[in-house]
C-alpha positions in Angstrom: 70.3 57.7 48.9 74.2 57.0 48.2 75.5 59.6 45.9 75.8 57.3 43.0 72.9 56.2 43.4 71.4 59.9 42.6 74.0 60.2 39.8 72.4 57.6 38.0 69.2 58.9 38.4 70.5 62.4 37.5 71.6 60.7 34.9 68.9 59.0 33.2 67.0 61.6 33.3 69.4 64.0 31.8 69.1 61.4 29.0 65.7 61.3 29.1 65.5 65.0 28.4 67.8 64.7 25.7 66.4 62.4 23.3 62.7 64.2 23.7 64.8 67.2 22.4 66.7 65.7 19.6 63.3 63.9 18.7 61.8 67.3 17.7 64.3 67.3 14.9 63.1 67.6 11.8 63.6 64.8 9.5 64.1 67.0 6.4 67.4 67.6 8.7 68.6 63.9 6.8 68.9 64.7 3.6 70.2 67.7 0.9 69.6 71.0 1.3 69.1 73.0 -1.5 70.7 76.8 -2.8 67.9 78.7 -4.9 68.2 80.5 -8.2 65.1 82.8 -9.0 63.8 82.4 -12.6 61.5 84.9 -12.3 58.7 84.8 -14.6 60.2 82.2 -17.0 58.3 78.8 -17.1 60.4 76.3 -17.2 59.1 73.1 -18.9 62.2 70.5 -19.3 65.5 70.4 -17.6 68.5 68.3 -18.6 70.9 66.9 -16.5 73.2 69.5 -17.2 70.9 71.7 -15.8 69.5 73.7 -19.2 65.9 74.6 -19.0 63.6 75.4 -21.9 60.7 77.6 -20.9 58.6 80.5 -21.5 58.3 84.0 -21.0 56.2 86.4 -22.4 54.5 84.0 -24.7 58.3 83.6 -26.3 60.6 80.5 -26.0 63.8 80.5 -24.3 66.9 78.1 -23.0 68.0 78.7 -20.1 71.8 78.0 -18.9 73.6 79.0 -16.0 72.3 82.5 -16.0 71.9 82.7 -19.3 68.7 83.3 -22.0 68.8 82.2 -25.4 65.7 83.0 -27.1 64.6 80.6 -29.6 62.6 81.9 -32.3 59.5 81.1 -34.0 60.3 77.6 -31.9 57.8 76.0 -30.2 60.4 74.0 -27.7 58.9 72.1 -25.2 61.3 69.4 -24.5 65.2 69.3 -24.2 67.3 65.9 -23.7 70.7 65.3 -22.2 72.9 65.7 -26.1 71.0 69.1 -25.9 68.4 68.4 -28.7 65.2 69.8 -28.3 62.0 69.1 -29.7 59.1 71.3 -30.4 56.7 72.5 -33.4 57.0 75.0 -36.0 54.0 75.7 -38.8 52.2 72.6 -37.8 55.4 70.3 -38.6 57.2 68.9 -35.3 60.5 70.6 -35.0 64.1 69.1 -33.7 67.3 71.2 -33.3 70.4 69.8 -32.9 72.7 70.9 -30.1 74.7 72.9 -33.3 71.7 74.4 -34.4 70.7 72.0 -37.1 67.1 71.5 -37.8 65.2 68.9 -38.4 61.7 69.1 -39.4 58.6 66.0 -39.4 55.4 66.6 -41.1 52.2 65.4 -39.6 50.4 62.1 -41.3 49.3 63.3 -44.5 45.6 64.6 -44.3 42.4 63.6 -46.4 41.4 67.2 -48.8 37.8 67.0 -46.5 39.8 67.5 -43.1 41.5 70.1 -41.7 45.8 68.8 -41.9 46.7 67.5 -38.5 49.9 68.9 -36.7 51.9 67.3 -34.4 52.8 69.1 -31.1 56.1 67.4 -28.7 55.7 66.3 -25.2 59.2 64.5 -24.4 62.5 63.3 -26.2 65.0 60.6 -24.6 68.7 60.9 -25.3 68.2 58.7 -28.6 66.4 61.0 -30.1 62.9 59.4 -30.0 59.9 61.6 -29.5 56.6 61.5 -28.0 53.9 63.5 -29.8 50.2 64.0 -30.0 48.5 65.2 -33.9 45.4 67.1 -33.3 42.7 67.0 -36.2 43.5 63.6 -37.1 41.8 62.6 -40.2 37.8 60.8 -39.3 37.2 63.2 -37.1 37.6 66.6 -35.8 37.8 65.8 -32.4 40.1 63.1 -32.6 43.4 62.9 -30.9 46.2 60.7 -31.6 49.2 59.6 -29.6 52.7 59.2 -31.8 56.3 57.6 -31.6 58.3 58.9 -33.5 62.0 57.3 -33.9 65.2 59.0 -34.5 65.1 58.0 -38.4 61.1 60.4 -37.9 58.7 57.2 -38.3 55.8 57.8 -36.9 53.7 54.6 -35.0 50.3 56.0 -33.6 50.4 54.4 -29.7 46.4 55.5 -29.3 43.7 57.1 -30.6 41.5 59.2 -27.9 37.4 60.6 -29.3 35.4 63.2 -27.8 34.8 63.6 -24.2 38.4 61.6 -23.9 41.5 64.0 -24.4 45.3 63.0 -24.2 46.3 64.7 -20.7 50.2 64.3 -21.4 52.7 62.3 -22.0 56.6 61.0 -20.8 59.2 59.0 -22.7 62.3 57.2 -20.7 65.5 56.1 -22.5 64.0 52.2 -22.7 61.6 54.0 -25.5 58.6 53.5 -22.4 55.9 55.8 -22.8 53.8 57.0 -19.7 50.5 58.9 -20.3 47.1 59.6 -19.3 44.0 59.8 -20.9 41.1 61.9 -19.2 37.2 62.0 -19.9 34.1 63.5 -18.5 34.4 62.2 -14.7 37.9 60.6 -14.4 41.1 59.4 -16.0 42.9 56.6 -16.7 46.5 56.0 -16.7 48.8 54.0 -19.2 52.2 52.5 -20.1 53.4 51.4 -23.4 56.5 49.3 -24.3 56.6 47.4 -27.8 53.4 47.6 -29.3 51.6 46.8 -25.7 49.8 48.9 -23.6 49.2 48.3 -19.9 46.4 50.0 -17.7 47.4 50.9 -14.6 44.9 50.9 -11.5 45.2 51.6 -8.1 43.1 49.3 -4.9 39.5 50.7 -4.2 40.1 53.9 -6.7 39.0 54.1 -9.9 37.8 57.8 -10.7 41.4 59.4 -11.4 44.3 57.6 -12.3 46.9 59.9 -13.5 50.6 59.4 -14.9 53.1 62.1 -15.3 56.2 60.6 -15.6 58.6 57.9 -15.9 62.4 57.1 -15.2 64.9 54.9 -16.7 63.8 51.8 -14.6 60.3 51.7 -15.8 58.8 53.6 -12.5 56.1 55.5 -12.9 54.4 58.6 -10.3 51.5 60.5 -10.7 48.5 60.5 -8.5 45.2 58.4 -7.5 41.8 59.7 -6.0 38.5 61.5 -6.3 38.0 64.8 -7.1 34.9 67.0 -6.5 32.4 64.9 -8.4 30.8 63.5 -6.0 29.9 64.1 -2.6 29.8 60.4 -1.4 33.3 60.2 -2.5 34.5 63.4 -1.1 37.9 65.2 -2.7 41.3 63.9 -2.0 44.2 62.4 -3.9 47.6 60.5 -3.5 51.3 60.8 -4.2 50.9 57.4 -6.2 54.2 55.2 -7.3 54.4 52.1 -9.7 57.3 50.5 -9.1 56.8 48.2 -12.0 54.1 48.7 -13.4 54.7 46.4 -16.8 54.4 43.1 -14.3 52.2 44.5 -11.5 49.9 47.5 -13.0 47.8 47.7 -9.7 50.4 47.7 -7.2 50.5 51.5 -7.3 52.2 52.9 -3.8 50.4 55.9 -1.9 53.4 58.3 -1.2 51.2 60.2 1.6 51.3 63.6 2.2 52.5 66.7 4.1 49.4 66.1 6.5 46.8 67.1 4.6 44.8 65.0 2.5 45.6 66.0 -1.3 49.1 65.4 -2.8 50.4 64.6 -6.4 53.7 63.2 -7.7 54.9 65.7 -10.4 57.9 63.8 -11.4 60.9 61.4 -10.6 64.7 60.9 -11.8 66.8 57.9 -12.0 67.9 57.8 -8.4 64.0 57.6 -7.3 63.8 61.2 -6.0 59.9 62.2 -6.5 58.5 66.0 -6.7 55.4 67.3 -6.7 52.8 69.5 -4.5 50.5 68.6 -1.2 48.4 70.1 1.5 49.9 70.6 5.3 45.7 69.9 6.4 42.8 69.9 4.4 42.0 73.0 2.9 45.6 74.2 3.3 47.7 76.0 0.9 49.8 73.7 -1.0 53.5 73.4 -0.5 56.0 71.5 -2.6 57.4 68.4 -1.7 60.4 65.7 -2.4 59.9 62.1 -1.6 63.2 60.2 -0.6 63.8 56.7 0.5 60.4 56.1 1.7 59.7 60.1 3.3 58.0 62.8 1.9 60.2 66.2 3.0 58.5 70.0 2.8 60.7 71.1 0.2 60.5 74.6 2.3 62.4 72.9 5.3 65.1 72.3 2.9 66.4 75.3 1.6 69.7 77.0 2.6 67.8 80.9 2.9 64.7 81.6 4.0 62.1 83.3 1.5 59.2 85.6 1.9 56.6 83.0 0.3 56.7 79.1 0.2 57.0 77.3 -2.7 54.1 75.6 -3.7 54.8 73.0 -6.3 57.6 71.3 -7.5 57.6 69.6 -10.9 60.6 68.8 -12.5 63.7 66.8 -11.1 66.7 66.2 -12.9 69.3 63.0 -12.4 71.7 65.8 -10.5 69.2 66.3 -8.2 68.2 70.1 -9.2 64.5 70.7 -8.7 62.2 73.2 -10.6 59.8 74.7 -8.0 57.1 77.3 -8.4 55.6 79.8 -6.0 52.4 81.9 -6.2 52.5 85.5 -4.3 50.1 88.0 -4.9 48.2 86.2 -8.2 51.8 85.7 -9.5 53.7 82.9 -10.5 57.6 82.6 -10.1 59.7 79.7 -10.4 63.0 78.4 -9.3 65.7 76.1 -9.7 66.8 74.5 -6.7 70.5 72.6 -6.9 71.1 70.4 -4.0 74.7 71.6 -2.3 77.3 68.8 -2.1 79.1 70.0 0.8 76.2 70.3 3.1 76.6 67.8 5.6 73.1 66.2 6.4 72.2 65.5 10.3 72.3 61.2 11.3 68.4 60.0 11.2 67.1 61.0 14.7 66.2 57.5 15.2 69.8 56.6 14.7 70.9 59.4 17.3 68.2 58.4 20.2 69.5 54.1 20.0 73.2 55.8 20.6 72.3 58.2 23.4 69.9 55.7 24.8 72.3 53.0 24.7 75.3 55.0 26.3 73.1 56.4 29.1 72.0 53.6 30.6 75.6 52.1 30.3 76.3 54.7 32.6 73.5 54.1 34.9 74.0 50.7 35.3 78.0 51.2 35.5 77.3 54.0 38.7 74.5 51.3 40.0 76.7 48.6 40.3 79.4 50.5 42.3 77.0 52.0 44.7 
């Protein structure tokens, strides 16, 4: 055999050898990786794009900012937007503070003398100032929940009502004053979007025991999960990563995001530039790791940060339009929680399916170029 021949042969394989090794890459390799700031102990519940948090720690209220604790007392805060108001309750009434410190107080619809007074509790507020809010006690009946807008001037308009066994499950408000929530009773859920005095059901093909939603963007798109949990045995347990893209115009055409290979994951939350968080299984019956879901991959948030911890982090839940992720961990019984703040100056790795074509491509030029002078 000439000697070019057996350098083109040495070649190809060379090549060969090559691409299996740079196909073991690691797809997280393609996108941000991530510094980590340890919260410790404080619950963070809303993050702005600025990056303050409002959370809780020892049962007391705080905002966080760059290192920094505020504590905010006697205020139930539970949401925070990008003008840094923040919502929460105080005595029953629902409380806003301005970003100076002003506050702003809205009483709860005005009670019959035979019922107990409803009080309004906050679960979201969008940079205009609207609010999202449930009032417990609602006059009829005792076990009646109610579902409120409340505009920046503090009208209130009651989205839905929910009676015993159903329960309001949450809530999320976007800037487009769309509203995203879930309703649950004995064996299931459903899932809902409002917009202008309609209300659309969303569904999901072949499921319809749980239908969650737990949040919305600024386009309208909604994540939260679909499946079957543990009620029955013909059904067995698992759910998706589930994705509306628009759900206003096509309520069932829900998306399953997939999983980290197990067969349980759910979409926390999702910012403007379609980044989704949330938690899934690595194989059934796995502990459960947190995950971000990026042009059409789910990533092991774990893969992605730039030091390794002791633990994994389990969940992540909140994702702001900078990109900075609120993850959790569980060690030992005990919860911790982090903010993770994608670094600008990383430089990501090319897709490996970008890197095989080119090495591919240039080693059988080579080949064929040593071939033809043999």
């Amino acid at each position: 055999m000439s000697l070019a021949r057996k350098l083109a042969i040495s070649g190809l394989v060379s090549a060969i050898a090559a691409i299996a090794a740079i196909a073991t890459i690691n797809p997280a390799d393609a996108v941000s990786l991530y510094s980590v700031t340890d919260l410790g102990d404080f619950r963070p519940l809303d993050i702005n794009d600025s990056g303050q948090i409002i959370g809780i720690s020892n049962n007391q209220n705080f905002l966080w900012e760059n290192g920094n604790f505020t504590n905010l007392t006697n205020i139930g805060a539970t949401a925070i937007n990008n003008n840094g108001q923040i919502v929460g309750v105080v005595n029953g009434d629902l409380l806003l503070q301005e970003a100076n410190g002003e506050i702003k107080t809205y009483a709860a619809p005005t009670c019959f003398d035979t019922y107990i007074c409803p009080y309004l509790e906050a679960y979201d507020i969008n940079d205009k100032g609207e609010i999202i809010a449930k009032s417990v006690n609602v006059p009829f009946t005792s076990d009646q929940l109610a579902l409120n807008f409340v505009d920046a001037n503090g009208n209130l308009t009651t989205l839905d009502y929910f009676y015993y066994p159903y329960l309001l499950a949450g809530a999320a408000l976007n800037n487009n004053s769309q509203v995203a929530y879930t309703g649950i009773y004995r064996y299931g859920s459903n899932a809902f979007v409002w917009e202008e005095d309609t209300t659309t059901q969303l569904s999901f093909p072949d499921i319809s025991q749980y239908i969650w939603a737990k949040d919305i963007n600024d386009q309208g798109k909604v994540v939260g999960w679909t499946g079957y949990i543990g009620y029955s045995n013909y059904y067995g347990t698992y759910a998706n990563a589930t994705l509306w893209e628009n759900p206003l115009e096509n309520p069932n055409g829900g998306i399953n995001l997939g999983n980290l290979g197990g067969v349980y994951s759910v979409a926390n939350a999702i910012n403007n530039l379609d980044q989704i968080v949330g938690t899934s299984d690595t194989s059934p019956g796995s502990e459960l790791q947190a995950f971000l879901w990026e042009k059409g991959t789910m990533f092991n948030l774990n893969n992605l940060l730039l030091e390794d911890l002791d633990f994994d982090l389990s969940s992540a839940y909140l994702v702001n339009n900078q990109g900075q992720i609120v993850a959790s961990s569980n060690v030992d019984g005990e919860n911790r929680y982090y903010l993770l703040t994608p670094e600008n100056n990383s430089k990501p790795v090319p897709e490996p399916s970008s890197i095989l074509s080119l090495l591919a491509f240039g080693s059988l030029g080579v080949a064929s170029s040593l071939l033809k002078h043999k």
